[in-house]
C-alpha angles and dihedrals in degrees: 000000000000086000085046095052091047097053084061094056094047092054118113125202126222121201135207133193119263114221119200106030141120092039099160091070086049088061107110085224090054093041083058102050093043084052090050095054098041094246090118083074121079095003140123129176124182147157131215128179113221133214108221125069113246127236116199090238075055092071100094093042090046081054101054095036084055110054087043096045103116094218088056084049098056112038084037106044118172125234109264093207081216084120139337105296093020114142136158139143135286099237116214105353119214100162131057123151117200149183130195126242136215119241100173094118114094103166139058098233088081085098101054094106093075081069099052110121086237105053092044090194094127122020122193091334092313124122108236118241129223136171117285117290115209091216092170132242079086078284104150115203116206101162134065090237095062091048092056089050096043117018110088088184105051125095079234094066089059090063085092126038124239088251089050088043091063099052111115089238088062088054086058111056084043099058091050101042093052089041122176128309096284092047119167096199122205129250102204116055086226101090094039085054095046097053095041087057101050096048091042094063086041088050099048132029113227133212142171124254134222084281102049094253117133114235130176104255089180118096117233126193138189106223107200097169144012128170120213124178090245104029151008124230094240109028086211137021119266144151084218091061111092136175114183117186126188126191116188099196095202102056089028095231137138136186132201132208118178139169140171124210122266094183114120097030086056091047092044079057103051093038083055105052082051096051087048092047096045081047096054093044097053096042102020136277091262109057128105091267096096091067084045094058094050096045087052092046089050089053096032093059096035088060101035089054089048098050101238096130137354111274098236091044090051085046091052095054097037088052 
């Protein structure tokens, strides 16, 4: 027993890259919507097949194995945060935290409830409206939906408990209704729900049990960190950052999708057109402010990505 427990954790495993797959986010409607809600930007999504048959006591080993695999660098490389589209790989990897993810959902109907009357989250396929939630990270909600999702505080967040808060399906639907920093956000639920199904059945593989129920057999698992010699997964820390992998053991297939936060570098540019509009109108379009403005928005992002100062405090002083 103890040589056969040492074998597994000498295993390693070897990945290949997966044509074909996630097709639901290849789809032009898809690419649209992605595009409309910023989540084009700062994204890769990917699927590799892999050689060696994994144990659960593997996990930790598959992990490590995976993010330093060269074929997963280089056909997944992270976003540097050096400058905007920068992107390279981690390099050896000796550090990944992780958390596991639910995936006993397997319809869609897990999200009625937004409809309930007594919720009120979602009426007749529109999304409710409510005055203006400050949810941090310079992150506004103005629906009812994003304060559910954001709002710790608020009656909508206990709609769904902590444990159904942590399946992967929930994820999902999260990621695409807050969107990036640019954000254009819908109106309708439809579209939110749409796209959270079909990359749900491209993220997990399904089967039926002894009794004939479906359940998810693929693992899913929430990475929240993960440390390379030349880079991190995310070059900053944010709420807004996400990595999902998924491992079906049977197929042996995983997929990645992973995203970093574009958050205050997309509210620094908002808050700086404004600042240059409110500038021209008061002085004239043709003054040298224009010059000024773009000067301030090039300092102003490249501080406030690098952490030197908080981003409103850097905007008060530079008004």
């Amino acid at each position: 027993m103890a040589g056969d427990a040492s074998a597994s954790v000498e295993t390693t495993f070897t990945f290949h890259v997966l044509p074909g797959s996630l097709k639901s986010l290849k789809e032009k409607k898809a690419q649209e919507l992605l595009s409309k809600w910023n989540l084009d930007v700062h994204m890769q999504a990917h699927s590799f097949r892999y050689d060696q048959h994994l144990t659960p006591p593997q996990l930790e080993a598959f992990l490590h194995d995976f993010f330093n695999d060269p074929t997963v660098q280089s056909t997944a490389p992270v976003c540097t945060g050096r400058q905007a589209g920068s992107w390279g790989p981690m390099g050896s990897v000796s550090s990944i935290k992780k958390e596991r993810m639910s995936t006993s959902v397997v319809r869609l109907d897990f999200f009625d409830r937004l409809e309930s009357e007594e919720i009120g989250i979602v009426r007749t396929g529109c999304i409710a409206k409510c005055l203006d939630v400050p949810c941090g990270e310079m992150v506004i909600a103005s629906d009812k939906l994003r304060v559910m999702l954001l709002d710790e505080a608020s009656e909508e967040w206990d709609v769904f408990s902590a444990q159904e808060r942590r399946e992967l399906i929930f994820h999902i639907l999260a990621r695409l209704a807050i969107g990036g920093g640019l954000n254009q956000y819908e109106d309708q639920i439809e579209p939110y729900l749409t796209m959270t199904k079909a990359l749900y059945k491209d993220l997990v593989a399904v089967q039926k049990d002894g009794a004939g129920q479906l359940h998810v057999r693929s693992i899913a698992l929430n990475v929240l960190e993960a440390s390379g010699s030349e880079s991190a997964l995310f070059p900053s820390a944010s709420k807004h950052n996400f990595c999902y992998l998924t491992i079906d053991p049977l197929q042996r297939h995983t997929s990645r999708g992973h995203r970093r936060s574009d958050r205050r570098r997309a509210a620094a540019t908002m808050l700086l057109q404004d600042m240059a509009d409110a500038r021209r109108r008061r002085r004239g379009a043709h003054t040298p402010d224009a010059q000024a403005a773009s000067f301030l928005m090039h300092v102003c992002l490249r501080r406030a990505s690098r952490g030197r100062v908080g981003l409103p405090t850097f905007l008060m002083r530079c008004a």
